[in-house]
Structure formats: structure tokens, C-alpha cells
C-alpha positions, 0 to 999 in steps of 0.5 A: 691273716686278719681276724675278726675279734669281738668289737670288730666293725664291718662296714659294708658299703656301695656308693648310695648306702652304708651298714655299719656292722660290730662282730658280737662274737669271735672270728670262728662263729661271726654274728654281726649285730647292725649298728646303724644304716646309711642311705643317699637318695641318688637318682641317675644324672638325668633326672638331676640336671636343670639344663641341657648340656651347653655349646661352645663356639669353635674355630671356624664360621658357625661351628658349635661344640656340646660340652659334656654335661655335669655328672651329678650321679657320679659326684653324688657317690663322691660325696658319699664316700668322704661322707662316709669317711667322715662318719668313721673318722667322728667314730673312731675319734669317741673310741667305737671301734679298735679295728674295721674292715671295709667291703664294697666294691674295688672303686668304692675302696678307691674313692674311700681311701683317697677320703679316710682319716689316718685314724681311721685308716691305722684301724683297718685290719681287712678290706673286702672288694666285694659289693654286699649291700643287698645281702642278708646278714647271715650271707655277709658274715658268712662272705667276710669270714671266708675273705679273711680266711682266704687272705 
């Protein structure tokens, strides 16, 4: 079972915002202080492309296919995520943290680990697949602390 010890980071995340989270106390009595926040404006595709999708000529007289249009939203919250495992890995290479857990939902935590440093990822004790971005504070401590002991 992974503990939270104080130090301890929490990063909770979705693909548009991160909190960055440290454990002020011990696993028994979590209180998180927030260490910084992270925030990506990401307006649905539609709203980002300049073009409609363009066509391509098919076999046969005449005949025209639409190509799929560019996902824009979707890269963004790649981009996010390599974004964010940039951020962690400039943290822990000054020595911010020994140990991480990360919480956001399980595609999030794909696309995460596909983007992490190993240093980083040495440090991870727990990953939460949950999505708490638009929780209060006392809720995410009180979630994180009944994930681990549930694990």
C-alpha cells in the first residue's frame, strides 16, 4: 500500500488543467497545500479549425471524398499532457518532490505515461484513475486517502 508521507506531491489533472498538490502532513490526516495551478484554454475543434474539411478525387468519374478534418481539441490535450510531464520532470530534476501520485482519468494516465521522464516516473508511488480537477480540496484528500488505502 503506498503512503502518503509529508512532501508527498498530488498532481491531480484532466487534459485542459493541472493542480500540483504537496501533503503538508502524514497519510492518516492528509492536508494538501496547492503549489501551483496549470490551466490550457481549449475550445472545441470547431471553434479551432480555419478551413473546412477538404476532398479528394476517387477512382471513378466525378466521385469526391471528404477527409477527416484535423482534431484540434484532441491535440491540444496531447500537447497538454507532454506539457505537464515536462513540468514534472524540471520539478523533480531541482529535487521538488521524492515521491508523486497522479490522479486523472484512465486516458489521461495513458497519454501521461507515454510523455513521462523516467525520473519522473521512479517517483511515482500511486496513480489515482479518477478525474478530481472540479473537486474542493478537503474532497481530494479525502478520495486520494481512501484510493490508497483501498489498493
Amino acid at each position: 500500500m503506498a503512503e502518503l508521507k509529508e512532501g508527498t506531491w498530488v498532481v491531480v489533472t484532466d487534459s485542459e488543467k493541472a493542480l500540483f498538490l504537496r501533503n503538508l502532513t502524514d497519510h492518516e490526516d492528509p492536508n494538501f497545500e496547492v503549489v501551483s495551478k496549470e490551466e490550457q484554454e481549449n475550445p472545441p475543434s470547431r471553434e479551432q479549425g480555419a478551413n473546412r474539411p477538404g476532398r479528394m478525387n476517387d477512382n471513378g468519374q466525378g466521385q469526391k471524398s471528404a477527409m477527416d478534418d484535423t482534431d484540434w481539441h484532441q491535440l491540444a490535450k496531447e500537447r497538454f499532457a507532454a506539457d505537464l510531464s515536462d513540468r514534472l520532470y524540471a520539478r523533480a530534476h531541482r529535487g521538488d518532490f521524492d515521491s508523486l501520485v497522479l490522479v486523472a482519468s484512465p486516458q489521461v494516465l495513458g497519454n501521461l505515461r507515454e510523455s513521462l521522464h523516467k525520473e519522473v516516473s521512479d517517483k511515482i508511488i500511486a496513480e489515482v484513475p479518477k478525474t478530481l480537477t472540479n473537486h474542493p480540496l478537503s474532497e481530494i484528500e479525502k478520495l486520494v486517502k481512501s484510493e490508497l488505502d483501498a489498493a
